[in-house]
N, C-alpha and C positions, 0 to 999 in steps of 0.2 A: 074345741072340747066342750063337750055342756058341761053346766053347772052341776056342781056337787058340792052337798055343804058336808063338814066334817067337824066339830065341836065346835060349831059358828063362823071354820074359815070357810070361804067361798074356795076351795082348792081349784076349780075352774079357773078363777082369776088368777090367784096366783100361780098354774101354770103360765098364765099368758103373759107374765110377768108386774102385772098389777101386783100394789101391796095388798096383803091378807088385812079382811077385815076382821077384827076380833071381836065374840061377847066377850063380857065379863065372865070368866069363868071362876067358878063357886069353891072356894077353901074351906076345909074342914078345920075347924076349930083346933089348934095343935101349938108345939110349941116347934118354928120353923127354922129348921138350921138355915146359916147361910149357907148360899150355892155360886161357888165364883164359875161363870162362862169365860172363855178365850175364846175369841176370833182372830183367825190368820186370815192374812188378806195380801194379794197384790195384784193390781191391776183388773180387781171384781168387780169394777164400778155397777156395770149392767143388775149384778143381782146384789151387791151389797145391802143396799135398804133393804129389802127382802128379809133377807138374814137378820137384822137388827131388829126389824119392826118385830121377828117370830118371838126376841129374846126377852124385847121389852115388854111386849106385848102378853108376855106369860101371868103378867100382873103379882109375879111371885112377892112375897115379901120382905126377903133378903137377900136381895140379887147385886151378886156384884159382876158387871160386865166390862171386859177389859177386848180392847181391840188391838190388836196388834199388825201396820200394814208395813211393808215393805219397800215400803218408797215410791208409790206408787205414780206414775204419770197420766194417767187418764181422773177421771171425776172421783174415786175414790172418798180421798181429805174432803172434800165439799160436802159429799154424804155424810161422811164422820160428824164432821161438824153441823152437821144439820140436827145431829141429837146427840152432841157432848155433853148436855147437860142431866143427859140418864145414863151415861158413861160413868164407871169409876177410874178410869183413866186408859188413853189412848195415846197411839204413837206412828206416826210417818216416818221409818230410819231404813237404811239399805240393814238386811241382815243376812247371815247365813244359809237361810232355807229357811225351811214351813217349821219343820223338828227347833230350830235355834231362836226361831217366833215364839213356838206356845213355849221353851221351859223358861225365857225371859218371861213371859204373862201370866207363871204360873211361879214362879220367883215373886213374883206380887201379890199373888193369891192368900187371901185370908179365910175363905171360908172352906168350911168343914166337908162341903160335898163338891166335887171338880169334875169340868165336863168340857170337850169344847166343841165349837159348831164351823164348819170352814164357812167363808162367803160365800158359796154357790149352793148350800143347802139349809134346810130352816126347820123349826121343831115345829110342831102339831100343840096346839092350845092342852093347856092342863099338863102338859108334862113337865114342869119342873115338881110342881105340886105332889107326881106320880111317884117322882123320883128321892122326894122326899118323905113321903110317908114309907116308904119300900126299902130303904137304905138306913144302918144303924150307923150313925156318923162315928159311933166308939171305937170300930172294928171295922179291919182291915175288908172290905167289898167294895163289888164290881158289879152294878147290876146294868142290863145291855136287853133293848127291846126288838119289836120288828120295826120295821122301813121301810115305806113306799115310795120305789125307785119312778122316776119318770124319764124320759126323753124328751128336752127344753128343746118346743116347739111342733112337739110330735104326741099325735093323739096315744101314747102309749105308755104303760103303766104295768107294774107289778110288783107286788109284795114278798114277804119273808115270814120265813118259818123259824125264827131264832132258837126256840125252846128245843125241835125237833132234832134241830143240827148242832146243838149242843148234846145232848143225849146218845147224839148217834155216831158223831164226828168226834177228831182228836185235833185238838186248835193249833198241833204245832204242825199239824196237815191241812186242814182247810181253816182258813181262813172265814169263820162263818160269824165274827161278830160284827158287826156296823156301825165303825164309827161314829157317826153322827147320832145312834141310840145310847151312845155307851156313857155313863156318870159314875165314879168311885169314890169314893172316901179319901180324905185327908191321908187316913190312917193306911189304907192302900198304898197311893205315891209312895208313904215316907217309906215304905216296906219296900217296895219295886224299884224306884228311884227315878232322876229325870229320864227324856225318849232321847235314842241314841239318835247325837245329829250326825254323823257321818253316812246316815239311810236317806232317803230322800221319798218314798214311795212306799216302804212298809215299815215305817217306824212304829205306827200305831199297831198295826198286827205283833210286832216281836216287842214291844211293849205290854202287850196281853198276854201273849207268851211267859214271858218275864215278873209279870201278876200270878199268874197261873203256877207256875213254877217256886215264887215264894210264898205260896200261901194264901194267897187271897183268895176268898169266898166268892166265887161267884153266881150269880141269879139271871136267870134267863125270864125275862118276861115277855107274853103275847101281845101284852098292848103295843100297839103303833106311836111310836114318838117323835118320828121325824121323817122327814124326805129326801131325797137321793137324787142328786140332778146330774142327768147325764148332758153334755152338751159339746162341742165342737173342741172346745181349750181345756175341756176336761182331762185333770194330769194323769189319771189311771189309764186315759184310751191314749193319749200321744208318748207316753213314757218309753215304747217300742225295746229294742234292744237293751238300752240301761236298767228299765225298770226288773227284766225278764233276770237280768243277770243278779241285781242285788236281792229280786224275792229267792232265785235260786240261792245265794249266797245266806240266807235269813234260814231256807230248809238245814242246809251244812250243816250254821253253827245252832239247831238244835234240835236237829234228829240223824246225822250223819251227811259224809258227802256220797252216799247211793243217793239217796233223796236230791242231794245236790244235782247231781248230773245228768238224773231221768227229767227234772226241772228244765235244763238245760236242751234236752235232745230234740231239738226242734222237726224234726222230720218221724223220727218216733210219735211226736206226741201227735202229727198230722194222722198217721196211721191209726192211732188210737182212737182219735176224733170219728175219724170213718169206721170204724168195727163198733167202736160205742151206740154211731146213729144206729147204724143198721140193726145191733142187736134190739135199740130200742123200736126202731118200725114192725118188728119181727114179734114184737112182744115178747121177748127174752133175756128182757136187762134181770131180772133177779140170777141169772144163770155169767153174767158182767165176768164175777169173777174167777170164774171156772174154765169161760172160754178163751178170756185175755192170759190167762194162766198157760193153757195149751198153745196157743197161737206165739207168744212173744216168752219162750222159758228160760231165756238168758236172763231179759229185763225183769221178770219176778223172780230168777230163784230166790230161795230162800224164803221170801215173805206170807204169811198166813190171808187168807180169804180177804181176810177184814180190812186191813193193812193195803192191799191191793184197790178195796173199794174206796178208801181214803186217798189213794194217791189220784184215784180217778176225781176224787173232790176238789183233790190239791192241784189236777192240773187244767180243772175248768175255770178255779178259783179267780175272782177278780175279771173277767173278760170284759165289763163294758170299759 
């Protein structure tokens, strides 16, 4: 991949899995809340540094970073240790899952703005800085940018439109925030509550949900805050079967079990895949839900235009 500088990282290198090298990047004169990070980790060793170097390396100036691994057996601890002493505290213990990581690390959490970053993906320089000037720490918000996703080890890359599919989309349909862009408020959490561990793959979507539903203010921002690393062990593309049943199970409990089952219909949704491409080769995707309408009026009765073109959001959602 050639080089490409992007606020002073080499993002070149750090596809290739080199550390990013950082400028200094410039703060505006302000008075800076603090911003507590969580990392969940097990068995990241390959990109952990990575991840760390993004956090410390934000240069922010009330950063509390908390790592949370999971007992890890590969190089892990070694990394950790390699900069526990820009740590505010770290932990190697078998736990429950990712979800039972961050609400013990966020159980620890002191400061006013809360975010966290997995080991396999890493922030973009100036974004904590971003996320502090943008954010009223008094009040209950959620503010969630774009992402540039990559393929670890593959010349291939591409971005997001957050603002657009907030506007256009309904979150308890598509799935359109990112993770790893997303930072809330203290005053958020206490309003929404810890992430349900009994989920394992959509905790953080039905967590947004669950923001969204009491209240929380949410902000869409165009700046790019972080990266998306797709790669072999990555838990969204091997989750297969479990993953498919619990996102459906996440539509049930909060838009109904029709949403539930269409989720579910694995041979349906193949059909759909192929009417979708085609109408788009055709150049007749504006016409999407007129035609999927006529073609399949069991699976839509009832549903309006709109509702129809969400579910086709909902059921492309998440595919790397």
């Amino acid at each position: 991949m050639r080089s490409i500088k992007w606020a002073g990282v080499d993002l070149g290198a750090a596809f290739n899995g080199s550390s990013p090298k950082t400028a200094p990047v410039e703060l505006k004169r302000m008075e800076y809340p603090r911003i507590t990070i969580v990392t969940p980790s097990y068995n990241q060793g390959r990109f952990l540094e990575q991840t760390i170097l993004s956090v410390i390396g934000q240069q922010y100036p009330d950063l509390e970073y908390i790592v949370m691994d999971g007992g890890s057996s590969d190089n892990s601890v070694e990394i950790i240790k390699k900069y526990e002493g820009q740590l505010t505290h770290w932990e190697s213990e078998k736990d429950r899952g990712q979800a039972h990581a961050l609400n013990k690390g966020f159980a620890r959490a002191t400061g006013k703005i809360l975010g966290w970053i997995n080991s396999d993906d890493f922030y973009l320089p100036g974004t904590l800085a971003f996320v502090a000037e943008h954010l009223d720490p008094n009040k209950p918000e959620l503010l969630f940018g774009n992402c540039l996703h990559f393929v670890d080890n593959e010349p291939r890359a591409y971005g997001s439109d957050v603002r657009h599919e907030h506007e256009k989309r309904d979150l308890r349909l598509a799935d359109y925030i990112i993770q790893p862009g997303s930072f809330w408020t203290r005053e958020a959490w206490s309003k929404t509550g810890t992430l349900d561990e009994s989920l394992h793959f959509g905790f953080d979507w039905d967590w947004f949900i669950r923001a969204m539903e009491a209240g929380v203010a949410f902000k869409a921002e165009d700046r790019y805050l972080s990266t998306y690393r797709i790669h072999g062990e990555h838990k969204t593309g091997v989750g297969g079967d479990k993953r498919r049943v619990e996102l459906a199970s996440i539509y049930g409990r909060h838009v109904g079990p029709n949403y539930e089952q269409l989720y579910l219909h694995c041979r349906t949704r193949r059909r759909l895949a192929f009417s979708r491409k085609w109408l788009s080769l055709l150049r007749l995707k504006r016409f999407e839900p007129v035609f999927l309408k006529a073609v399949f009026p069991s699976l839509f009765r009832g549903f309006r235009q709109s509702e129809i073109s969400d579910m086709m959001t909902m059921l492309s959602t998440n595919s790397e």
